[in-house]
Each structure stands twice: as structure tokens, then as C-alpha cells.
C-alpha positions in Angstrom: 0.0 0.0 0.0 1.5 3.3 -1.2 2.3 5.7 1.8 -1.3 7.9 2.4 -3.2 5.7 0.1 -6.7 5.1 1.3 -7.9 1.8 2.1 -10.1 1.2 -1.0 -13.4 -1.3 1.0 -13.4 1.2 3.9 -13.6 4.2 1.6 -16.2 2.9 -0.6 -18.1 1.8 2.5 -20.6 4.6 2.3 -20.9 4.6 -1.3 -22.4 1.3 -1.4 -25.5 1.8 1.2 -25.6 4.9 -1.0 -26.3 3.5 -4.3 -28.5 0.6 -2.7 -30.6 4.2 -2.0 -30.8 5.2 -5.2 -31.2 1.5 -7.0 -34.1 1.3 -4.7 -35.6 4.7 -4.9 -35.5 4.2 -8.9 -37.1 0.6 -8.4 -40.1 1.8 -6.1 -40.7 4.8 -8.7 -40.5 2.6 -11.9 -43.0 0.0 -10.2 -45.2 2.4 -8.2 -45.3 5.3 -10.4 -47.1 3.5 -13.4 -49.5 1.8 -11.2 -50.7 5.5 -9.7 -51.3 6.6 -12.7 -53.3 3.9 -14.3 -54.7 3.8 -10.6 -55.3 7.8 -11.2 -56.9 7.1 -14.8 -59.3 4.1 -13.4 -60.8 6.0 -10.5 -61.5 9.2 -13.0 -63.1 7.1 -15.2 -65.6 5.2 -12.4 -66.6 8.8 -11.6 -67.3 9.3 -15.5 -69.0 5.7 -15.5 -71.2 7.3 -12.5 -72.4 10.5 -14.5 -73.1 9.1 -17.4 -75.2 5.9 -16.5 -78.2 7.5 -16.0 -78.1 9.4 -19.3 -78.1 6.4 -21.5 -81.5 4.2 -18.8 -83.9 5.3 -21.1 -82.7 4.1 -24.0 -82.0 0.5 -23.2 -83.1 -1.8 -24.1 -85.8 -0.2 -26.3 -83.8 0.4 -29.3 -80.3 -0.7 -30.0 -79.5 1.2 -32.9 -80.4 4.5 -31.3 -78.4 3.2 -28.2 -75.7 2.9 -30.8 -76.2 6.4 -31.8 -76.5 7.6 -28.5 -73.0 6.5 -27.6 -71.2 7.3 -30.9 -72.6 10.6 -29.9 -71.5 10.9 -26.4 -67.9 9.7 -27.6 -67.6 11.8 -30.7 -66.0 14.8 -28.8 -63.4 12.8 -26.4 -61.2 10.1 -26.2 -63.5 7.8 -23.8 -65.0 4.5 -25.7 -68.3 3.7 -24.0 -69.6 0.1 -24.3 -72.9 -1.1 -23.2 -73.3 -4.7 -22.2 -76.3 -6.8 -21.3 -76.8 -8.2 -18.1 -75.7 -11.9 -19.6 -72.5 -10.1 -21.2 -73.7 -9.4 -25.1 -72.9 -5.8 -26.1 -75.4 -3.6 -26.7 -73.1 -0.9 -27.9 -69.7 0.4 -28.5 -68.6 3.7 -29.7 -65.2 2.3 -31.8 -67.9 0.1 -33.1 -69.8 0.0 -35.8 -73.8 -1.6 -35.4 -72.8 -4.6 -37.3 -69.4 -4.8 -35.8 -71.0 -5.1 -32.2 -73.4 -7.8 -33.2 -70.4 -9.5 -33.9 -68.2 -8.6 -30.9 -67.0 -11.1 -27.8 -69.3 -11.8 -25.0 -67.9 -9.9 -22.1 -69.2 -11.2 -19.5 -65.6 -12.6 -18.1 -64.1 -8.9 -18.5 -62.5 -8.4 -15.0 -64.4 -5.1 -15.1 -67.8 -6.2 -16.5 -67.5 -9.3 -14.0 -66.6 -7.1 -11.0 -69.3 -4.6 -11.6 -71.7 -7.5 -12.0 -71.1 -8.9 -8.7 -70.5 -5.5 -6.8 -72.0 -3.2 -8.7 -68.9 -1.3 -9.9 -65.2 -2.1 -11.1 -62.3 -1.0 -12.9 -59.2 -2.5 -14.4 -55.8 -2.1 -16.9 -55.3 -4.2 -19.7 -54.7 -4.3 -22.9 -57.9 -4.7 -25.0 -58.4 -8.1 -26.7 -60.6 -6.6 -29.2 -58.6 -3.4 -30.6 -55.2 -4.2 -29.2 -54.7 -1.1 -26.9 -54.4 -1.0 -23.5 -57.0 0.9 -21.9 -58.1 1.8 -18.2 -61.5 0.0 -17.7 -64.1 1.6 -15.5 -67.6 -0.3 -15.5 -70.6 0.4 -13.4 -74.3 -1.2 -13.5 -77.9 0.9 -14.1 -81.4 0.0 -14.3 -82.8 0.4 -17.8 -86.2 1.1 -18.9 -87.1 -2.0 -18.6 -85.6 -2.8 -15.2 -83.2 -5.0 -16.3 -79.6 -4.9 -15.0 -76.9 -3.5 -17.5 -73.5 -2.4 -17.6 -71.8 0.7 -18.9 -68.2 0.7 -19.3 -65.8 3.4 -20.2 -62.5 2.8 -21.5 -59.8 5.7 -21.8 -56.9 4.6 -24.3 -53.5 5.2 -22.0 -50.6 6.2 -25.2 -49.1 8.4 -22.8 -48.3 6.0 -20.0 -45.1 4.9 -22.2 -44.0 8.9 -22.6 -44.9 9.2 -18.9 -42.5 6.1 -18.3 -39.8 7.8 -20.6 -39.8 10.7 -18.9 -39.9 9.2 -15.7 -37.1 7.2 -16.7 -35.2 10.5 -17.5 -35.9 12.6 -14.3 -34.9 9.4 -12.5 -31.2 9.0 -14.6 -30.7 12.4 -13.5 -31.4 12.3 -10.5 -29.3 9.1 -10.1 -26.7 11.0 -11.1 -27.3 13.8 -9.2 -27.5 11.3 -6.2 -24.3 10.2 -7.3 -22.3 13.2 -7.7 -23.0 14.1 -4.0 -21.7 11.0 -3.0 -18.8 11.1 -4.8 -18.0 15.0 -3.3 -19.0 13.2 0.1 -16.8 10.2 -0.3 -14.1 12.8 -1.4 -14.7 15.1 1.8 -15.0 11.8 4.5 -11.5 10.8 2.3 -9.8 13.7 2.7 -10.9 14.3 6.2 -11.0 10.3 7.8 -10.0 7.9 5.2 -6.2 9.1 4.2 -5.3 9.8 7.4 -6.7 6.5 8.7 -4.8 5.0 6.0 -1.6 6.6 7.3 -2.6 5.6 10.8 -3.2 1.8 9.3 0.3 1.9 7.8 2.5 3.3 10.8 0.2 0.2 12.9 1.6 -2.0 10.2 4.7 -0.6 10.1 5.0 -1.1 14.0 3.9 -4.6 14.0 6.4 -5.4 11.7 8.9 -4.1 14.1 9.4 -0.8 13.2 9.6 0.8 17.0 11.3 4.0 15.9 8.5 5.0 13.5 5.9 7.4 15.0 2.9 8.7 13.2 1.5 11.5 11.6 -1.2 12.9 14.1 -4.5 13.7 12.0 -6.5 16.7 12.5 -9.8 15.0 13.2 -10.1 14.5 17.4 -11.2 10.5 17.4 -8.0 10.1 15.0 -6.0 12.5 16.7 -6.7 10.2 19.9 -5.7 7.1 18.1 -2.8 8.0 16.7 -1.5 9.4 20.1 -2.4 6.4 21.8 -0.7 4.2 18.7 3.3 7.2 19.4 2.6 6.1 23.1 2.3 2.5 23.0 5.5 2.6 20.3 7.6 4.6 22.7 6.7 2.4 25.5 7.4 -0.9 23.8 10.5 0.2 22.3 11.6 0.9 25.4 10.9 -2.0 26.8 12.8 -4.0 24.0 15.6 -2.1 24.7 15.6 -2.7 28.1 15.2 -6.5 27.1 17.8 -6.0 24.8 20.2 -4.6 27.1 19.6 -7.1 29.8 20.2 -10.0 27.2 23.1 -8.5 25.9 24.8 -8.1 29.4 23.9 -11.6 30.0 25.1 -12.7 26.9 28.6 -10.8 27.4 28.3 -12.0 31.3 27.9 -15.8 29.6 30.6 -15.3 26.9 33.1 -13.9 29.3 32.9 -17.1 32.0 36.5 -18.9 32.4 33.5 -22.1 31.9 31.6 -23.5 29.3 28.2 -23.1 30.1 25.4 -24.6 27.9 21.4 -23.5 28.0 18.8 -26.4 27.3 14.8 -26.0 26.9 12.7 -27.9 28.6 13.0 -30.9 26.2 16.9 -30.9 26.6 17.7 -29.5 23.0 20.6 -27.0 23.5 19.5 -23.2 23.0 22.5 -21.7 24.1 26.5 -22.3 24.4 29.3 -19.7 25.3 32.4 -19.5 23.2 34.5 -21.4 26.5 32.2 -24.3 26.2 32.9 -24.4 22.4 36.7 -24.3 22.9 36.6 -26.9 25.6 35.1 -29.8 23.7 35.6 -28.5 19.9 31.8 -27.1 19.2 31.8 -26.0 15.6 28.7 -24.9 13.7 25.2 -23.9 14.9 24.1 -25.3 18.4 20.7 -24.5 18.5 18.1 -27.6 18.4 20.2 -29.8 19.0 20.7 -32.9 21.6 23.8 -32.9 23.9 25.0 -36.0 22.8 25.2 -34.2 18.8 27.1 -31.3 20.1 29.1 -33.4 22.7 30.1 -37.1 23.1 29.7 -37.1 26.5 27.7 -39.9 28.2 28.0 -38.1 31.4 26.6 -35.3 30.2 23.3 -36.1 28.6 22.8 -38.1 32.1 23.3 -34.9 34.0 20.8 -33.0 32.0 18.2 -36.1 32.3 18.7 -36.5 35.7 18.0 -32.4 36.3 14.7 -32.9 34.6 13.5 -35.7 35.6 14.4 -35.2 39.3 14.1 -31.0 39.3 17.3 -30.8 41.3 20.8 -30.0 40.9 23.4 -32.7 39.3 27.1 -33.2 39.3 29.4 -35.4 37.6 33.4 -35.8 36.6 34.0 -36.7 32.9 37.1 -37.2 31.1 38.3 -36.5 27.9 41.0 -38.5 26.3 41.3 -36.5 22.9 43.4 -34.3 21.8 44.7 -34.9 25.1 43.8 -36.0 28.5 41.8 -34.0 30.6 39.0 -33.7 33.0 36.1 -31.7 33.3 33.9 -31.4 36.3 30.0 -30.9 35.1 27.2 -29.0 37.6 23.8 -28.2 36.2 21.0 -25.9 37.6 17.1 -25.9 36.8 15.8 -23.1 35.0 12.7 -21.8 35.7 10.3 -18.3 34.4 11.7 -15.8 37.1 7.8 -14.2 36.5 6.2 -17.7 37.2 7.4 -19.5 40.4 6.3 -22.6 40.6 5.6 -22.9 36.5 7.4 -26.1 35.7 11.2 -26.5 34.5 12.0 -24.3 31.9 15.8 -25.4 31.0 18.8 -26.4 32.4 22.1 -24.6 33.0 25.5 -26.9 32.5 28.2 -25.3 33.7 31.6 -27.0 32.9 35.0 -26.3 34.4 38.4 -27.7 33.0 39.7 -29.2 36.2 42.4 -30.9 34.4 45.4 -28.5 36.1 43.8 -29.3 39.5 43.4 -32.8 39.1 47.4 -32.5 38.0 48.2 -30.9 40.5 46.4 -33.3 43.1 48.5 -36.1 41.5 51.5 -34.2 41.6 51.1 -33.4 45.3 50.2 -37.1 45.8 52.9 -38.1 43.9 55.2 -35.3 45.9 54.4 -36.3 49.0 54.7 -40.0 48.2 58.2 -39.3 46.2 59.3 -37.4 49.6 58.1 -40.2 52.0 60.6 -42.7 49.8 63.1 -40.3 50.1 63.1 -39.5 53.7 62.9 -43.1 54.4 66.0 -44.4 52.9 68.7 -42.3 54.7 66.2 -42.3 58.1 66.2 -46.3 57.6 70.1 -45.8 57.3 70.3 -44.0 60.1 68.8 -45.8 62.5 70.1 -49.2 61.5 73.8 -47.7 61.8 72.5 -46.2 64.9 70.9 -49.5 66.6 74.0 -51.5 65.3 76.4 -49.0 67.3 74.3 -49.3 70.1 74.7 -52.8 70.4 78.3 -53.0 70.3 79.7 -51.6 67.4 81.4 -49.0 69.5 84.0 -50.8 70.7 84.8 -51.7 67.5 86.7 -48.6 66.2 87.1 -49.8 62.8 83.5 -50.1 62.1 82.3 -47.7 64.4 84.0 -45.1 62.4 82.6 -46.8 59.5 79.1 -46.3 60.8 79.8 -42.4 61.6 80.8 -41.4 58.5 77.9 -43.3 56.8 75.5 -42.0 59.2 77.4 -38.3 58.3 76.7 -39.0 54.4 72.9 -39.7 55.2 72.9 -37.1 57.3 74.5 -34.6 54.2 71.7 -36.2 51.8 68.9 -35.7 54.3 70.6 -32.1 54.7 70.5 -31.8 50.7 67.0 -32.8 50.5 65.2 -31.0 52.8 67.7 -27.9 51.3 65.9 -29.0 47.9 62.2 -29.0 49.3 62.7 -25.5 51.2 64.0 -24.2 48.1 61.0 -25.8 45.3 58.6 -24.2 48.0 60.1 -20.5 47.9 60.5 -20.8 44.5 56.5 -22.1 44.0 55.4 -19.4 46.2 52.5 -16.7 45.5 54.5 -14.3 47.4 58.4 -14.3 46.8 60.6 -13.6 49.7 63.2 -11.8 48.4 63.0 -9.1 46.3 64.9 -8.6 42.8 68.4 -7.7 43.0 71.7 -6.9 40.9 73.1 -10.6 40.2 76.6 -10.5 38.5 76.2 -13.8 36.8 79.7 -14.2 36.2 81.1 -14.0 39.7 78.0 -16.4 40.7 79.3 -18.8 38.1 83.1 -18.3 39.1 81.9 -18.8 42.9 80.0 -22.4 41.8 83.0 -23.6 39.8 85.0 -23.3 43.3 82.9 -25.1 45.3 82.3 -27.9 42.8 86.4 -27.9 42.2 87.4 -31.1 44.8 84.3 -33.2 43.2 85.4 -32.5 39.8 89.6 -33.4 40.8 88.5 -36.5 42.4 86.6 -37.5 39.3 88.9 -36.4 37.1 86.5 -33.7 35.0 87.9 -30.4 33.8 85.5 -27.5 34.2 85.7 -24.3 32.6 84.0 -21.0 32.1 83.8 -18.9 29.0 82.4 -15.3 29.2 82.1 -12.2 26.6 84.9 -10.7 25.6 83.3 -7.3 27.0 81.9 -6.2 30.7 78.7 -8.4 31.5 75.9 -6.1 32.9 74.4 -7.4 36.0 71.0 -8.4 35.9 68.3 -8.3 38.1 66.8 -11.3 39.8 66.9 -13.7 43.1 70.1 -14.1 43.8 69.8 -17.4 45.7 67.8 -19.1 43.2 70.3 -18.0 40.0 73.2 -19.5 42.8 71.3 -22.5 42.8 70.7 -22.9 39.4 74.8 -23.1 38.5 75.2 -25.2 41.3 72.8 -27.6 40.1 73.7 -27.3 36.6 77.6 -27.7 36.8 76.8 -30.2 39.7 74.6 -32.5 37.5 77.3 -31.8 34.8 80.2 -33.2 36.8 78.1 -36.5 38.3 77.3 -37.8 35.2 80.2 -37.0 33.4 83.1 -39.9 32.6 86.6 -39.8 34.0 88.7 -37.6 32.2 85.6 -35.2 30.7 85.3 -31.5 30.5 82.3 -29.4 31.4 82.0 -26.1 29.9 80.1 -22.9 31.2 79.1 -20.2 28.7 77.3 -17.0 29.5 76.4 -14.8 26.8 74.2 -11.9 25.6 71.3 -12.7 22.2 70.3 -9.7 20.8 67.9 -11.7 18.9 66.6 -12.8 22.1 66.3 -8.7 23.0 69.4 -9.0 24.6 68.4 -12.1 26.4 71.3 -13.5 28.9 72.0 -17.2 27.9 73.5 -19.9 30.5 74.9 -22.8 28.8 76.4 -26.0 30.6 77.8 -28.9 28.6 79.4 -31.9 29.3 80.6 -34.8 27.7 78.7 -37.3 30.3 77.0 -40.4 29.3 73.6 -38.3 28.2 70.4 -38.7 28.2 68.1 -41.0 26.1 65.7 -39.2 24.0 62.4 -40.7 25.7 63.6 -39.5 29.2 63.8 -36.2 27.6 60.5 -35.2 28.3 60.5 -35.9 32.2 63.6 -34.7 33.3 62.4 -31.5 34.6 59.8 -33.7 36.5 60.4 -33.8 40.8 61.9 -37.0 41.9 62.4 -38.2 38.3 66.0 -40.1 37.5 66.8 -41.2 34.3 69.3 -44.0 36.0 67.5 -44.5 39.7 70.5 -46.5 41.2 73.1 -44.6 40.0 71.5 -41.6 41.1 71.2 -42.3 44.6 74.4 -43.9 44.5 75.6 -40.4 43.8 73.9 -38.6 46.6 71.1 -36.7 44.1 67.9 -35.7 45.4 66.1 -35.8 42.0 65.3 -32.2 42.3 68.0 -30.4 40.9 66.7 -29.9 37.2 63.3 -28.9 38.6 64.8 -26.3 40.4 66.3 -25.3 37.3 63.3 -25.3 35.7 61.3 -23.2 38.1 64.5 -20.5 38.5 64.3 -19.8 35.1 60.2 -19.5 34.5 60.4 -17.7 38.1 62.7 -15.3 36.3 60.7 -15.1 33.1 62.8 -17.5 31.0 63.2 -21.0 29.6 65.0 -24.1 29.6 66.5 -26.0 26.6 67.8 -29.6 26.8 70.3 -31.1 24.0 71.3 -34.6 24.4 72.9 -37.7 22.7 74.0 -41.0 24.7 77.8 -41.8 25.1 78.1 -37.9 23.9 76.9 -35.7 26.3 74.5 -33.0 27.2 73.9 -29.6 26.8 71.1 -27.6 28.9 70.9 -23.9 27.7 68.7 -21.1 29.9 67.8 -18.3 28.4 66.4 -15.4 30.5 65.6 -11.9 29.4 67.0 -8.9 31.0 64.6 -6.7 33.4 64.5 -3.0 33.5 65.9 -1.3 36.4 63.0 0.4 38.5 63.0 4.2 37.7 63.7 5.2 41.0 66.5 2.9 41.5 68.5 4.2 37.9 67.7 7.8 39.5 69.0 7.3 43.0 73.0 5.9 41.0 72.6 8.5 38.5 72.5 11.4 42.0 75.2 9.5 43.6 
């Protein structure tokens, strides 16, 4: 519908009840009209039929052809035609007659007219004459005649002009159809101009605003019951848009609530079908593609989840459950669902369910690790406490006075005494270092001198084995970085110490420090040895607590298993990484890289002043 157009039923509305006026008006007049004036003609002629009666008594029935005379006379100066009939219907006379002509003529007795007036005394009717072929108003009315018989005179008027009457009825009543018609069409333009376009407009904003359309408002028309519509139509616009965009803010916020949640949550209706899943869910378990519709066990092959949902419906309460994925990797995933219900309609029925899932897989790692830990540390403790104790009970019961082996004892229960010292050095050290807060605060460490100063204390080992250990540094000054002191110490000392213990008699570890400017002028820490190395499947879990590539020789050596994962957590501590090259019967090479740290502003400004 073009914009303003009328509606084309409701504007022709009135025109229609309209012309039913006129078609009817033109109908009555062309069916009464006639009939009034044939009426009209009929009851002029039974008050001609009354005069003249008694002026042709005397003559009948004495002689007929003076009767004949009589009414060729009476007829000869107007249009009537005046019969005479008999009391058993044979005409006496006729004025379009002539005397022989009427001896010949119909008996009339079954005229409606002649019939009537018999029985009544008078009557009249319209027909078309059988005997000239005109139709004619009838008017017939019974007298006495001389001889006090019954007879009947009947006048008959000729009606020509009813057919001109009818044509000029017919005319008067084309115009005034017309007329009629031309009003109604100024009318229907006035009510159009007035109700009809503006209702149209009114219709089309309506439309316009079911269709969505909240920002439209309409035109308000001139006419008050319009006027009142349309205001009502701006208001109840203004009041549902806001309402959607109170709706639509809410959902959004939820929506950017749901997409932002560390878990996956998924939305189900009432039969289960999925209607909703946040981007984390997707990631989680690999989601591709639209979701809504669709059964948990098409989005997800998860047993444990389609039994969660179930059981929330079925049950209207709360459901948890542990699953675990094995691909692409191994992880677990701890499900909890909630019921949804209409927050308008407490009490209504389960709406949905809410799945929340959580990757639990670093906690569950991190259980086993602790398990693991604390199972690793048990074995640990035991062996050198088990030593202990048996040297001890064995001096105890003798072995004193035996100075030999009593001295034998002491400096075994010494070593397991260093390696208890060791280990427990190792734990304190894995707990600062895994630490939310860190004890010491970031200082100047001249790597150089730390490296020089873990050479010397590793110098005895390496004679008595028979290892060569040497340090190579830039040719230019090294800058001092900034970091924990203690842990970097610990890191060469585990490094060079590793380096030495599994090295063969007669080897050579080497010690490189050195700047990458690829790196951004990362500092790199290289150890190398030519040791006995590493096989390439242990590679992997060597960083790992407790972890020993050769468990016997190990121990044998006095390790605690923790020296690489001190390593390890030294260098991520300090933002860095560790590398690991190794070959059996060749050696190995373990390369940290860690990037240099900014000074603090106020600390470059308090050396600059001094």
C-alpha cells in the first residue's frame, strides 16, 4: 500500500449503502409510479362511469340502434370509448364500433371489469384490450334500464401516454441518479480527505510497528477521534520500544556475562535441545557450527553429560558429575547443572537447564602431583632415616667398641645425614620458589662472579673425578642483571653439579654465558658436558620432581632428583626458559635463556644522583 493511500473497502463503505438508495428509490418509482397513474386514470373514469349511467336508462333496451347512436354521440367529442353490455355479457353498444361490428363482438361477460361490476356493482381495471389491441383503463358500473333490467356501462380511456410518462420518468430518474451520485462522490471525497487518508496513514504506521518498526511514529491527523488514536498508537510505540531495549540490554549483558565465563556453560529447553553455548564451552570440547536444536550427545560425546541434564529434569534438582576426555589430550572436566525456571512464574514447571563446565584438568594434575610429591618425599626421607637408624641401633649394640666399624658407621651415618641435609635444602627451596609471594626481592646478580663462585665449590668433586670445568664469558663487561640471587646461585650449582656427576673420567664441562640480541638481549647460560647423556624418551621428564633417568646410579651419587626442577622453576620464576640437548655416550647440553629486566625508575635515578 503506497504511503497515504486510502484503504479502498473502507472508503467505498458509504458509497455502497448509498447507491442501494438510489437502486431502490429508482425501483419503487418505476414499479409504483405507473401503477398510480393507471390507478389515477381508473378511478376518474368510475366517476365518469357514475355520471353518465343515468343518461343512456332510457334508451336500453328499447332500441339498440339509437343506443348505438346515443354512444357514438357521447364519444364523438373525447377520447373515452363507451360500451354497453347486457346483463348476460352481449354488447349492446360500442362507440369504436360499428352496429354490425358489435353484433359481432365477444361476449364480455368474463371482462375483470364487467365481471366485477356485476357482482359489486362497480369495477375497474388495466389491460390491454383483446378486441382493438390497446391498453386501456377499464371503468364499468351497472344501471337499471327502462325495462328494469340490469346492464352495464363501461368506459374505457386509451393510455398512449403512459409509455412517454414512463420515458420521462425514466429520464428525471437518470438524472437524479446521477445527481444522487455526484454528492456522494463530493462526500466520499470530503470523508476521504478528512478520515479515510489519514486513517490510512494511521493503518500503515500500525503495520509498520507490528512489523517491528519501533522508531516510526505517526503523523497525528487533524480530526479528534484520529487525533486520539494516533496518540495512543506514538505512546504505545515509545513504551514498547523501550521496553525492548531494556530487554535487549539485559540480554546483551547476559550474553557478554555468559561469553566472558572462564567455563563453558550450555542452555537447554525444557525438552533438553541446546539453546544456548558460550564461546568457552565451544573451545573446551571442539563445538563447531550452529548449536541450537540440538541434543547434547550431537554437540558433545559425552555420556556423562546427557545423564546430567536427564537426571535435572527428571528429578528438578541439581546434578554433578566428573568426565574425562582423552582427545586431543587427556583432561577432566567437572559438570554441575542448575534448573531453570520463568523468574515471572514461580512454581511454573522447569523451563531449562544450565551446564556449567570447568576444566579441572590443572587441578586434578596438581592433586596427582602433590600425591605423587608427598609419596616421592616419603621414599626419600625413608631411605637415609632407615640408614640412620640401622647404623645407629648396630652401634648401640656394640659396634662402639669396634673402632674400625664404628668409624665406619659415623661417616655413613654423616653421608645420610649430608643427603637428608640436601634434600630437605631442595624442598625448602621448590617451596620458595613455587610461592605466590616471593621472599626476596629482585636484586643486581653479577652472573659471572655467581658462576666463578659455583665452579669453586664444585672444584674437589670435579679433581676426584677427574672432569675439567671451565667458564667462557664475553669478551666485553657483562651487565648485572636483576633477579633472586639465591635461586640463580642454585641454578649453576645444580647445573655444573649435574654436569660433573654424570660426566666420565677424564671429561670437560663447559660454562658459557652470553648476551642474544635476537633474544632482546636475552642473557643465555649454557652447561655442557661430555657425560654419558640422556636417552631421548627420558627427555620429556627430566624437569619432573623425583624423576631419575638411571634411579640406582643416582642415589648412589647422593642426588635428590630435584635439581633440574629447580632449574626449571628458577628460570620460569625469572621469566625464562629451559632448553635440553642430548645424545648418549656424547653428552649434554642444557641452555637457559632469561631476558634482561628494566631497572626500577627510582632505582636508575638514586646511582645517576650518587
Amino acid at each position: 500500500m503506497a504511503r497515504g493511500r486510502p484503504l479502498p473497502k473502507l472508503e467505498l463503505a458509504p458509497f455502497w449503502p448509498a447507491l442501494a438508495a438510489i437502486l431502490v428509490a429508482a425501483i419503487l418509482l418505476w414499479a409504483l409510479v405507473p401503477r398510480a397513474i393507471q390507478n389515477g386514470a381508473a378511478e376518474q373514469l368510475g366517476e365518469s362511469v357514475a355520471l353518465l349511467a343515468p343518461a343512456l336508462a332510457d334508451g336500453v333496451p328499447d332500441d339498440p340502434a339509437a343506443l348505438q347512436e346515443r354512444v357514438l354521440h357521447l364519444a364523438e367529442h373525447g377520447s373515452l370509448r363507451i360500451t354497453v353490455i347486457g346483463p348476460d355479457g352481449v354488447v349492446l353498444a360500442d362507440s369504436e364500433r360499428t352496429r354490425r361490428e358489435v353484433t359481432r363482438m365477444d361476449n364480455h361477460a368474463t371482462r375483470p371489469e364487467v365481471a366485477q361490476a356485476l357482482a359489486t356493482g362497480s369495477g375497474w381495471s388495466v389491460r390491454r384490450s383483446a378486441t382493438t389491441g390497446v391498453t386501456y383503463a377499464y371503468a364499468a358500473r351497472t344501471f337499471t334500464g327502462s325495462d328494469g333490467g340490469r346492464y352495464v356501462l363501461r368506459l374505457a380511456e386509451p393510455l398512449d401516454e403512459l409509455a412517454a410518462v414512463e420515458s420521462r420518468l425514466a429520464g428525471a430518474m437518470a438524472v437524479a441518479a446521477l445527481a444522487a451520485l455526484a454528492v456522494a462522490g463530493l462526500v466520499l471525497a470530503w470523508l476521504s480527505l478528512r478520515f479515510f487518508r489519514p486513517l490510512a496513514r494511521l493503518a500503515e504506521g500500525a503495520g509498520e510497528l507490528a512489523a517491528g518498526d519501533y522508531s516510526r511514529r505517526l503523523l497525528v491527523p487533524e480530526e479528534p477521534h484520529l487525533a486520539a488514536l494516533g496518540a495512543t498508537l506514538n505512546r504505545l510505540a515509545s513504551r514498547v520500544e523501550e521496553q525492548i531495549e531494556r530487554v535487549r540490554a539485559e540480554r546483551d549483558h547476559l550474553e557478554s556475562i555468559v561469553r566472558s565465563m572462564s567455563d563453558g556453560v550450555l542452555v537447554t529447553d525444557r525438552q533438553g535441545r541446546a539453546l544456548l553455548v558460550n564461546p568457552e564451552l565451544r573451545r573446551l570440547f571442539g563445538i563447531e557450527g550452529e548449536v541450537v536444536g540440538r541434543a547434547p550427545l550431537e554437540l558433545i560425546r559425552l555420556p556423562e553429560l546427557a545423564e546430567v541434564i536427564d537426571g535435572t529434569l527428571q528429578r528438578g534438582e541439581s546434578q554433578t558429575a566428573v568426565a574425562e576426555l582423552r582427545l586431543p589430550e587427556r583432561r577432566t572436566v567437572a559438570l554441575t547443572s542448575a534448573v531453570l525456571a520463568a523468574p515471572s512464574q514461580p512454581g511454573a514447571g522447569i523451563e531449562g537447564v544450565v551446564v556449567v563446565a570447568r576444566d579441572t584438568t590443572q587441578a586434578t594434575r596438581l592433586d596427582e602431583m602433590r600425591r605423587d610429591f608427598v609419596a616421592n618425599v616419603s621414599h626419600e626421607l625413608k631411605t637415609p632415616l632407615s640408614a640412620i637408624r640401622a647404623y645407629g641401633e648396630t652401634l648401640r649394640d656394640g659396634a662402639l667398641d669396634d673402632r674400625a666399624t664404628a668409624q665406619r658407621f659415623v661417616e655413613r651415618i654423616l653421608e645420610q645425614s649430608h643427603r637428608l641435609q640436601d634434600l630437605l635444602g631442595d624442598l625448602l627451596t621448590l617451596s620458595r620458589l613455587e610461592s605466590l609471594e616471593p621472599r626476596h626481592e629482585p636484586s643486581e646478580v653479577d652472573l659471572v662472579a655467581v658462576a666463578r663462585r659455583a665452579i669453586e665449590l664444585l672444584a674437589e668433586r670435579a679433581r676426584s673425578r677427574g672432569v675439567e670445568v671451565a667458564l667462557e664469558t664475553p669478551d666485553g663487561p657483562l651487565a648485572p642483571i636483576l633477579g633472586d640471587r639465591e635461586g640463580i646461585e642454585r641454578l649453576f650449582q645444580n647445573l655444573l653439579d649435574n654436569a660433573v656427576k654424570y660426566n666420565r673420567e677424564g671429561g670437560r664441562v663447559t660454562a658459557r654465558i652470553s648476551c642474544d640480541p635476537e633474544h632482546g638481549g636475552s642473557v643465555v647460560i649454557e652447561v655442557s658436558d661430555t657425560g654419558i647423556g640422556i636417552p631421548k624418551a627420558a627427555l620429556p621428564r627430566i624437569f619432573e620432581r623425583f624423576y631419575r633417568v638411571d634411579k640406582g646410579r643416582a642415589r648412589g651419587e647422593g642426588g635428590t632428583g630435584l635439581g633440574l626442577a629447580i632449574v626449571k622453576h628458577v628460570a620460569q620464576s625469572a621469566g625464562g626458559k629451559v632448553e635440553v640437548a642430548s645424545e648418549l655416550g656424547t653428552g649434554t647440553t642444557v641452555q637457559v635463556v632469561i631476558p634482561l629486566r628494566e631497572r626500577p625508575a627510582a632505582d636508575v635515578k638514586g646511582r645517576t644522583a650518587g
